[in-house]
C-alpha positions as CSV (number, residue, x, y, z in Angstrom):
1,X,22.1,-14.2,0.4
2,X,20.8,-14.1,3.8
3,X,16.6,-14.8,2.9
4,X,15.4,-12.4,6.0
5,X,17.4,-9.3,4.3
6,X,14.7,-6.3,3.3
7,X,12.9,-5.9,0.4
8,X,15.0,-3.4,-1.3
9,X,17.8,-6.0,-1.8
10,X,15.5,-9.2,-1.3
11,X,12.2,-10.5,0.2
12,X,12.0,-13.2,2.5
13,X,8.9,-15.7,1.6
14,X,6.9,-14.1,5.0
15,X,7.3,-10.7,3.2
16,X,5.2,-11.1,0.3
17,X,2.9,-13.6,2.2
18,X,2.2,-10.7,4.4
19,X,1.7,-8.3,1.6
20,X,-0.9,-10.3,-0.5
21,X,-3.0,-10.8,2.3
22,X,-3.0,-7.1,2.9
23,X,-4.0,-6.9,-0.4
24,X,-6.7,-9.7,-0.7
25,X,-7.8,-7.8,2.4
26,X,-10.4,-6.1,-0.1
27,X,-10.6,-2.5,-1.9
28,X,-8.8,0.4,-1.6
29,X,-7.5,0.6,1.9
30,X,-6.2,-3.0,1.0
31,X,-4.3,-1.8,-2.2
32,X,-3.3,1.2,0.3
33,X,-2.5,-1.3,2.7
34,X,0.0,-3.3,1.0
35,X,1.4,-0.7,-1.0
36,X,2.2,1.2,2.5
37,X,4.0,-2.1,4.3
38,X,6.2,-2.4,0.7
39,X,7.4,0.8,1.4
40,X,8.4,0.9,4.8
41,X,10.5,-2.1,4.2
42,X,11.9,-0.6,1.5
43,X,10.7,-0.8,-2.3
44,X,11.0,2.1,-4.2
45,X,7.7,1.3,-6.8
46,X,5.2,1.5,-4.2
47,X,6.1,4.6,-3.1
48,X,4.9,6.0,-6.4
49,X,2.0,3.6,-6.5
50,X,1.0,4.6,-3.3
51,X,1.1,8.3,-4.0
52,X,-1.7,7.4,-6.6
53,X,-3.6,5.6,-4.8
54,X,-4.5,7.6,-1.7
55,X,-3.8,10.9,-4.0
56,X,-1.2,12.1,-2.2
57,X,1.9,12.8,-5.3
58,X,1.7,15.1,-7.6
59,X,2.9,12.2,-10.3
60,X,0.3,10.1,-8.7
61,X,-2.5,12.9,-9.8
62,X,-1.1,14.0,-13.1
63,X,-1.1,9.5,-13.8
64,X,-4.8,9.6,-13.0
65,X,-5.8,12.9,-14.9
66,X,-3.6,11.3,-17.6
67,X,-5.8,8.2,-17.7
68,X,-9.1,10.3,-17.0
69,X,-7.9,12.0,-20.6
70,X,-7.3,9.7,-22.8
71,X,-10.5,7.6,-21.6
72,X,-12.5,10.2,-22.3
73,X,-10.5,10.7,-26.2
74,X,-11.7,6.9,-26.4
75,X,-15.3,8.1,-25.7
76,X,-15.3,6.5,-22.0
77,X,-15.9,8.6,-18.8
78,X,-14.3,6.6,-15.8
79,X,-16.3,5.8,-12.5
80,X,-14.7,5.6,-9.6
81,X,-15.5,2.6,-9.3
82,X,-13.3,2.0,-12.3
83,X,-10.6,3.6,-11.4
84,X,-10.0,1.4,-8.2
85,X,-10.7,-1.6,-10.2
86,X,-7.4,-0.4,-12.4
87,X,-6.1,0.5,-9.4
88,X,-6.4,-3.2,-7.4
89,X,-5.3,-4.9,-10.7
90,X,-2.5,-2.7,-11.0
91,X,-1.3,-3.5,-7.4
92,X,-2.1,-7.4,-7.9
93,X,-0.1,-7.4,-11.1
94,X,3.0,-5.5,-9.3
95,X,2.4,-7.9,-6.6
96,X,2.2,-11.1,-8.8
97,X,6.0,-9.6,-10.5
98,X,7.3,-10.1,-7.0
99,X,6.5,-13.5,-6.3
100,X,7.5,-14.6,-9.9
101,X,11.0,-13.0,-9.3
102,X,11.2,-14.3,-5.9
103,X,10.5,-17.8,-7.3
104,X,13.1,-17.3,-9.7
105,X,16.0,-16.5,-7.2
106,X,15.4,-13.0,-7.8
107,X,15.4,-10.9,-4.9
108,X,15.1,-7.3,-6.5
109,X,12.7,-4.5,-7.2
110,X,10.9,-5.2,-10.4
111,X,12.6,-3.9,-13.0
112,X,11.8,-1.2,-15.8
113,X,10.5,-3.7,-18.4
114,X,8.3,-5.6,-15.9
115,X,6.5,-2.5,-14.7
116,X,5.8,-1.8,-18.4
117,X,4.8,-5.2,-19.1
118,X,2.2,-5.3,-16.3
119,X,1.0,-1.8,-16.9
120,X,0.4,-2.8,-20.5
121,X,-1.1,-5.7,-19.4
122,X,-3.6,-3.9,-16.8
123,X,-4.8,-1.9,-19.5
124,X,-4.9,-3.9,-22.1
125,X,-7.5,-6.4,-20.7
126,X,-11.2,-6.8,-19.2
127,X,-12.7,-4.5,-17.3
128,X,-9.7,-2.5,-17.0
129,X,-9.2,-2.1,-20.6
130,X,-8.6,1.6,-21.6
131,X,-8.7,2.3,-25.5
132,X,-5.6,3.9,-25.9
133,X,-3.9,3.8,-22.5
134,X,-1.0,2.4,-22.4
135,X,2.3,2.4,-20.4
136,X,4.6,4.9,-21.7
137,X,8.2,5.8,-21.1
């Protein structure tokens, strides 16, 4: 496999290196940031992510009215604040998948049952824990 192919069918080591410093590079418009330079070289996940983020999907507002919901069945009212708190550690965790597979010879999009685990994981822990919210199929 030639390491400088694109993300879509691998990531060369500059690639994600790139992308976690957009993302370390604080807040939203870092989240934003790296989700947006994923895309363009050509992962499918942050497109979606990315619609949520900066609001701009109808999947990625129906997610967060979804999570506004059930907090608020759990007796919690989400800040902003919050919600791009879940948001960084969502894009960390996504990020975090990548450079495990890519240490692991694999070269691919997360798969199905990693974005499950780390959404699970997101909202199962810390500040980001949400009663209730979980990733669902």
């Amino acid at each position: 496999m030639n390491i400088m192919t694109n993300i879509a069918t691998g990531a060369a080591p500059a690639d994600l290196t790139h992308a976690r410093g957009l993302l370390n590079s604080g807040g939203e418009e870092g989240v934003k940031a790296m989700y947006n330079y994923l895309a363009q070289q050509g992962y499918t996940y942050p497109r979606l992510a990315g619609g949520l983020v900066d609001d701009t999907s109808l999947a990625g507002q129906a997610a967060i009215n979804n999570l506004m919901e059930v907090a608020q069945q759990n007796g919690q009212t989400l800040t902003a604040a919050q919600i791009q708190s879940i948001e960084g550690a969502m894009a960390n965790a996504y990020l975090s998948a990548l450079e495990s597979n890519y240490q692991n010879g694999n070269y691919a999009e997360v798969g199905y049952q990693q974005a499950w685990d780390f959404h699970s994981q997101v909202f199962d822990r810390g500040e980001t824990a949400i009663p209730g919210a979980k990733a669902r199929a």
